[in-house]
N, C-alpha and C positions, 0 to 999 in steps of 0.2 A: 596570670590569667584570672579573669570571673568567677568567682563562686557564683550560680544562678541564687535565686531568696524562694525558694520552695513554702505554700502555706500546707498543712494538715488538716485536709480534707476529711471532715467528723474524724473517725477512730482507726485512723490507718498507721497501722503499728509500722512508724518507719520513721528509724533518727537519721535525721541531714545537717552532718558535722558543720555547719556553715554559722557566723559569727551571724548578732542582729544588724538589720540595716544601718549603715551611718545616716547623721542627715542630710539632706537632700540641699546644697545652698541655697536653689532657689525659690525657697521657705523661709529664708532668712536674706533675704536679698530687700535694699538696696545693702554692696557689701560694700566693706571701706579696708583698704590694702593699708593697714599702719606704717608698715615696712618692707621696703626687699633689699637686703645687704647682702654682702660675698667674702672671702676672705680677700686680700689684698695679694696673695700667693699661689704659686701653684704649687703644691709638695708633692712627694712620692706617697705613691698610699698602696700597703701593702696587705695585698688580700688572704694571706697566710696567718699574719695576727692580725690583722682586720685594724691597723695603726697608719697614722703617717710619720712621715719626718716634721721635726720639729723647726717650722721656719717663722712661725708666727707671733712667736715669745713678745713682751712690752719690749726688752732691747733685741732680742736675737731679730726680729722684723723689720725693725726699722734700721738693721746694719745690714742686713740682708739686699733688702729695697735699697738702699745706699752704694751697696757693692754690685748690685744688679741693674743697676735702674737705666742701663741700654738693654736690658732683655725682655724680650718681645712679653713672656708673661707677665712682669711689673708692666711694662709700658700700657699694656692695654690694660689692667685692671677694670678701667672704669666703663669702657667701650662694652666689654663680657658682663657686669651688670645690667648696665643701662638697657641694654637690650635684652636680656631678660625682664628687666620690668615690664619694658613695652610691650612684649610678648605676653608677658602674665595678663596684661588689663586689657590688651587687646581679643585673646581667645578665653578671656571671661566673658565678652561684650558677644563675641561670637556665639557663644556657648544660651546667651540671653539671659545674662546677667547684668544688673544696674551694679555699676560700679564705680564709688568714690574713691579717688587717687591723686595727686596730686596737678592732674592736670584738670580736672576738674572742680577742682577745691584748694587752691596751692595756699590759701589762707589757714586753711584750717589747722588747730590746734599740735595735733601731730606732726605738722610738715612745717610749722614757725620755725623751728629752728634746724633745718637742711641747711646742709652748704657750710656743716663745722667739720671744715676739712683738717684742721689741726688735731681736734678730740678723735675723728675717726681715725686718722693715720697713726698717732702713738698707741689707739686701740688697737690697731690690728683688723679694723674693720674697716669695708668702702661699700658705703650706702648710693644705692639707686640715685640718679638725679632727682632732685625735689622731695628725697625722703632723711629723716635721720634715722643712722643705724640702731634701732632700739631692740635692743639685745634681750629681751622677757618681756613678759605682759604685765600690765597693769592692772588693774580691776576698774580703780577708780578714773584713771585716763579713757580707755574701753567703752564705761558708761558717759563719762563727758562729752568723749567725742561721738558718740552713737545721738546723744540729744542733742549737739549743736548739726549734729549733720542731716539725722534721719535716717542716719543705717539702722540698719537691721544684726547686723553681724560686721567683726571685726576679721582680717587675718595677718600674721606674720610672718614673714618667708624668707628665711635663708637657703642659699645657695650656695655651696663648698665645690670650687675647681680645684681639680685633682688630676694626676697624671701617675700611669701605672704600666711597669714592665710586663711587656709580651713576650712569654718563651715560647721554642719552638726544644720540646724534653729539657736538658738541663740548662740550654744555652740560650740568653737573651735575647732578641733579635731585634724587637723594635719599642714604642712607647706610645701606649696610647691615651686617651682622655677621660675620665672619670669625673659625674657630674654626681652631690647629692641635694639634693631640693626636699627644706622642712615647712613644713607647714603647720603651725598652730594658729586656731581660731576659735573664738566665743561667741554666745549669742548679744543684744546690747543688754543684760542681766548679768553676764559678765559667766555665764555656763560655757563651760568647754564642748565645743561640737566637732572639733578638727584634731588629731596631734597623730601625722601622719610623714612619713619619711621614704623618698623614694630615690631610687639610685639605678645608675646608666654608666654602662662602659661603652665606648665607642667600637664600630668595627673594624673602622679603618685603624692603622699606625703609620707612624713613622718609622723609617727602617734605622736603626741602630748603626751609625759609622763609628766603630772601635768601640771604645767602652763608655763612653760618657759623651757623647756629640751624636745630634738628630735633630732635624727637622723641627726647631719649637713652633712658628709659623704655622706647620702644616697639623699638626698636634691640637693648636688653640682652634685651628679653623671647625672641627669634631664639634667646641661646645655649641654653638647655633642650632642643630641639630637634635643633640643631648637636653639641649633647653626646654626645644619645640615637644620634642617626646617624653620628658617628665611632666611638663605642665598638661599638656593630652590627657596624658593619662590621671591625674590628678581631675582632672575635669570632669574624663570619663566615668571614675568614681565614683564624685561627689555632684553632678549637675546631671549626666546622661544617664547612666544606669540609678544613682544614687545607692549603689551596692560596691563599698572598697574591698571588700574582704574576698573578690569571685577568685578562682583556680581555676587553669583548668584543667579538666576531663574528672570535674568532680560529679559523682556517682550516691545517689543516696544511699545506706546501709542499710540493710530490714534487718529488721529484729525477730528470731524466728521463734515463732510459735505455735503450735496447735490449733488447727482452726478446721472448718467446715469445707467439705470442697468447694461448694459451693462458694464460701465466701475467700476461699483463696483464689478463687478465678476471679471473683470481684476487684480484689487486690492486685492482682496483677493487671486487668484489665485499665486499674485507678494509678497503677505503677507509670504505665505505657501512656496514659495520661499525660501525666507530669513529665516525664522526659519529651516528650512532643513541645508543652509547656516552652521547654525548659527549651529545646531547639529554635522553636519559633522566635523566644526570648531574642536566642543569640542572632539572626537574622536580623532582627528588628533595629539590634545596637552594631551589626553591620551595616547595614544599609544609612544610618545614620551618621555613622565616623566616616563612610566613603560621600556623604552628603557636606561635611566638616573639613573636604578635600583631603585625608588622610589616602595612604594609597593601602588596596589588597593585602599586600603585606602586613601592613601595620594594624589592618583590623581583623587580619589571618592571628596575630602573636595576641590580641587584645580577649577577642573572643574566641578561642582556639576551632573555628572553621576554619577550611583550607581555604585558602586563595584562589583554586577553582570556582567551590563553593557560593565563595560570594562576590566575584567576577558574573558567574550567572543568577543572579540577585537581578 
């Protein structure tokens, strides 16, 4: 949830634990997607030590992929990408952002050499259509590419499919979908403005038949979903609100001190203020995700008003 970005009105003795604003992309816009790659796997990933299984190794992956490669998760590898890219440059155009990628630019510098399906498979990587998997940033590519293209800002986006046991107390039950979507980006000076990581478990699962056999099909079908509501939200941080750090039901602290009656009614008065502020805020960036065709829901869990609430918006 949102932290709201609270100013301090002259000398109003009140700390609001909330980080500075990130910036705003479309500051830095036209942007250019250098990358979106995935892992080629789907492993277990365990929220206890916060690990997965090890399926991705230079050999353990590609005998893996070898030993698997009728299973619906290798199969679709590339399908689970691709469509997240689309998705990425799509609800950035949404969002009213200029956005170079490779469909509109597929000459450019960054994107000559897609399509090395040998280097990414022994990598362990599988790059977007039309992208190579470039695994870290550049400085000096960043600025190249920023002056032959005209961007403004660069970004790099991985995306980790992940699949993770659902219990019901000690006993297994079913398997659901785990999505983590990273995002690092620069300005074209090659300044960091993005290095942000967000993560989605699905609701749905699949129901566990015996101990090791469920539904993969219906498991992969979750990431579409998981996609749509990382990148959302990544937008909503960085484009709509331009505040990634919001919580919610974050409340400013006062700091208590001695004062005049007088000027503590002022303060409270300036209190009352700012939470109104702060309300109005949240309405504002309702009314706007439910304009972004997001549903009630999803702008109920963004900006933590209820679903009532901003139904009658």
């Amino acid at each position: 949830m949102k932290k709201s970005i609270f100013a301090l009105l002259g000398a109003i003795p009140f700390l609001y634990g909330c980080a500075s604003t990130p910036n705003n992309l479309k500051e830095f816009s036209p942007v250019a997607i250098m990358t979106v790659y995935s892992n080629p796997s789907v492993p277990w990933y365990d929220e206890k030590t916060n690990s997965e299984s090890v399926e991705d190794g230079i050999l353990s992956g590609a005998v893996n992929r070898l030993i698997n490669r009728k299973n619906p998760e290798h199969e679709e590898r590339q399908e689970r990408i691709n469509y997240a890219s689309s998705l990425l440059s799509e609800k950035m155009r949404d969002f009213g952002l200029e956005v170079i990628d490779p469909t509109t630019n597929k000459d450019g510098s960054a994107y000559k050499d897609a399509g090395s399906d040998f280097t990414d498979y022994i990598g362990n990587t599988v790059p977007a259509e039309g992208y190579s998997a470039i695994t870290s940033s550049n400085g000096k590519m960043n600025r190249t590419f920023c002056k032959e293209t005209g961007a403004k800002s660069v970004l790099y986006v991985n995306f980790r499919f992940q699949k993770v046991m659902v219990q019901e107390g000690v006993h297994n039950k079913g398997v659901a979908a785990r999505v983590v979507m990273s995002v690092f980006g620069t300005d074209l000076n090659g300044k960091k403005i993005i290095n942000k990581e967000y993560k989605a478990v699905s609701e749905g699962y699949a129901d566990l038949v015996k101990s090791s056999n469920w539904d993969k099909e219906k498991v992969l079908s979750f990431y579409p979903e998981l996609e749509d509501r990382l990148i959302t939200k990544f937008l909503v941080d960085y484009v709509l609100s331009g505040n990634s750090e919001t919580e919610k039901g974050l409340k400013p602290t006062a700091i208590k001190t001695n004062r005049p009656a007088t000027e503590n009614l002022e303060n409270k008065q300036e209190e009352t203020d700012t939470d109104n502020a702060v309300l109005q805020e949240k309405r504002t960036t309702a009314k706007k995700l439910l304009e972004k065709g997001m549903s009630a829901k999803e702008a109920s869990e963004i900006t933590g008003l209820s679903e009532e609430e901003i139904l009658g918006l």
